[in-house]
Structures are given as structure tokens and as C-alpha cells.
C-alpha positions as CSV (number, residue, x, y, z in Angstrom):
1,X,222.1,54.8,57.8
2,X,222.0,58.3,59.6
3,X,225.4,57.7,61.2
4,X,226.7,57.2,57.7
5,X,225.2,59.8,56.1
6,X,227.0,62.0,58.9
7,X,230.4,60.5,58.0
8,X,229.9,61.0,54.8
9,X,228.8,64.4,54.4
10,X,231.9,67.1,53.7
11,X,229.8,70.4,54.0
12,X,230.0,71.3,57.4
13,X,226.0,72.7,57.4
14,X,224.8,69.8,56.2
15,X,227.3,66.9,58.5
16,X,225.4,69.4,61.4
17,X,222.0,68.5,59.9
18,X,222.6,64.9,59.7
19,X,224.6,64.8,63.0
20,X,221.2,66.3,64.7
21,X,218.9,63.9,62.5
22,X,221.2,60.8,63.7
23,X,221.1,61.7,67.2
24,X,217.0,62.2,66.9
25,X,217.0,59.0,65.5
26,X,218.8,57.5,68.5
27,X,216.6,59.4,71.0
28,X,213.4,57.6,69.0
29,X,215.2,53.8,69.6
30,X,215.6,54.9,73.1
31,X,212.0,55.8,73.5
32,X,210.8,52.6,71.3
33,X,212.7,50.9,73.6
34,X,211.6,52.4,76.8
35,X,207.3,51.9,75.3
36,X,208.3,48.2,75.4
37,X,208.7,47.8,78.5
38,X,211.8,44.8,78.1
39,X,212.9,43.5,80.7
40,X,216.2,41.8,78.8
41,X,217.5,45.0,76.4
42,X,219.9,43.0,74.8
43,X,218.4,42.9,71.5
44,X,219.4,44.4,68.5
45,X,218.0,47.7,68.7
46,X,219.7,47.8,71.7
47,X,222.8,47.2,70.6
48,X,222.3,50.2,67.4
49,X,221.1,52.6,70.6
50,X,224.2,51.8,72.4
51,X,226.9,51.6,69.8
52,X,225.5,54.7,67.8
53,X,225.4,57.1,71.1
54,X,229.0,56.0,71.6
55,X,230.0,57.2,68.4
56,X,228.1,59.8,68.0
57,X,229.4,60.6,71.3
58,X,233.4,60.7,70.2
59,X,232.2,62.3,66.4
60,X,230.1,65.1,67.8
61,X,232.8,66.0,70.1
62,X,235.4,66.3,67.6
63,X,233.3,68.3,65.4
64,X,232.5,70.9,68.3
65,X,235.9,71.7,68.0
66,X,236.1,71.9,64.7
67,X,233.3,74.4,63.7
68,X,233.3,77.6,64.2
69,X,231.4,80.6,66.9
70,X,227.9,80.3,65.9
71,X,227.8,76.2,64.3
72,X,229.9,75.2,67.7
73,X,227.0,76.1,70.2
74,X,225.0,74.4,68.1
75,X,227.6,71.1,67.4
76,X,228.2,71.3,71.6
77,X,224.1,71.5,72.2
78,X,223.8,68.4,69.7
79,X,226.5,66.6,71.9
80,X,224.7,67.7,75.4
81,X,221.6,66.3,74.0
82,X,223.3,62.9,72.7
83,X,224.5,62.4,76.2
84,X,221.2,62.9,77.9
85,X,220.3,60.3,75.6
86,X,222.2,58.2,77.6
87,X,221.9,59.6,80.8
88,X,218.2,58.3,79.8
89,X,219.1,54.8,79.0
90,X,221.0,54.4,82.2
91,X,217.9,55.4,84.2
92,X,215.9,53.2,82.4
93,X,218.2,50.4,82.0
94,X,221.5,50.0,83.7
95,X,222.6,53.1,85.9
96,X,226.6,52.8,86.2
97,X,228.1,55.8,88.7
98,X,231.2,56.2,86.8
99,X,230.0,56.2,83.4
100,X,227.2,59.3,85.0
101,X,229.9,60.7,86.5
102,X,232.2,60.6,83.3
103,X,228.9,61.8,81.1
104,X,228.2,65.0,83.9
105,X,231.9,66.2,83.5
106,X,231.5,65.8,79.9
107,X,228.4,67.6,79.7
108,X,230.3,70.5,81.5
109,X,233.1,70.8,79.3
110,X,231.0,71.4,76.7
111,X,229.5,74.4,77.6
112,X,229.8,76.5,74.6
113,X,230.7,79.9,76.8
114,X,233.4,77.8,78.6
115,X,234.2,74.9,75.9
116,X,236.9,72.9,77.9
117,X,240.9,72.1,76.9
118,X,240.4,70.4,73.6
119,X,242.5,67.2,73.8
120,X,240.9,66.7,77.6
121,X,237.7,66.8,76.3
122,X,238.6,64.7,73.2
123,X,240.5,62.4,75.7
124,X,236.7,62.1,78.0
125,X,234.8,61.6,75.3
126,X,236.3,58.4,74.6
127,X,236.5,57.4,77.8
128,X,232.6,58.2,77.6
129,X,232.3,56.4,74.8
130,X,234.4,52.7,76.3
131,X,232.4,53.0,79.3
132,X,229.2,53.2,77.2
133,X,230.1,49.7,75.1
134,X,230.8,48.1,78.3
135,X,226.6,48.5,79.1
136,X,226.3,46.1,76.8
137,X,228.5,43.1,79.0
């Protein structure tokens, strides 16, 4: 429901809002998740954690580069905090070297005082993004 709301919204101010409500969201699963204690996370919620921090991954990204000085730090913070998120889950869960070596380069290109090459970052972000999905094989 958050994820769509994001999409949805056309005013900029307000797609930030729900982009930052739909990662909280994500962070709560995760931390649902975590008070559990599973031993087999393949369940549904699961699946919502995992899918919805791999798009919000790709969407947050693109909109970092879309906003402008003062709503990109925030978009680019948003995205930081949406991949330690997952940096979370793979502690918790299922640590994979290349995707936490793919999220840490990611995390560095989006430093909002030294924002990276857009269509590299774009380009990691998905890679982020596959790498994420295949947690779930």
C-alpha cells in the first residue's frame, strides 16, 4: 500500500513523504521479523521485506536524481537508510559478500556532497536491486 501510494503521488513533497513512510514501513517488517526469531524467513512478510527494499531501492535512487539541492539530501538519506535496511536483513538472515559489497559502493555514491555519475549509479542500483531478489532462492 505505501509503495503505491509512492508511485502514485505526482507532487514531488509529498512522493518524499510517502517514499520515507514506505521505507519506515519496511524497516518495521524487518524488525517484526527479526522479534520472531524464524528460523525459515521464507514467508510472506518476507517476501514484501525483500521485494519492496528492491524497489524502493531502484525508485529512490532515480528520484535522488531527480529532485533538487535541498529535497536530494534528503531523497539520497532516504536511499542510505533503505539500504541499511538491508544491510540489516543480511546480518540477520542471509549475509551475501557481493550483494554487501554492491550495497557499500552504493551507499558511497550517494553521498549527497559527492552524488556519483548518474547512469552509474542508476546502472548499481539495479544491480542492487537483482542481487537483493536472488535472497529469496
Amino acid at each position: 500500500m505505501y509503495i503505491r501510494e509512492f508511485l502514485e503521488e505526482k507532487d514531488l513533497r509529498e512522493k518524499i513523504k510517502k517514499l520515507s513512510r514506505a521505507e519506515g514501513y519496511l524497516r518495521y517488517l524487518l524488525f517484526e521479523l527479526i522479534g520472531y526469531n524464524i528460523k525459515d524467513w521464507r514467508g510472506g512478510d518476507l517476501r514484501s521485506l525483500i521485494c519492496g527494499l528492491s524497489y524502493l531501492i531502484v525508485q529512490s535512487v532515480k528520484l535522488c536524481y531527480e529532485a533538487t539541492d535541498g529535497d536530494q539530501e534528503t531523497i539520497c538519506g532516504i536511499s542510505r537508510d533503505i539500504l541499511d535496511t538491508m544491510f540489516i536483513l543480511m546480518k540477520r538472515w542471509n549475509f551475501n559478500e557481493d550483494l554487501y559489497k554492491l550495497g557499500s559502493k552504493l551507499w558511497t555514491k550517494l553521498d549527497y556532497e559527492n552524488l556519483g555519475d548518474r547512469r552509474e549509479v542508476k546502472t548499481l542500483s539495479l544491480e542492487v536491486s537483482r542481487s537483493i531478489l536472488s535472497l529469496l532462492k
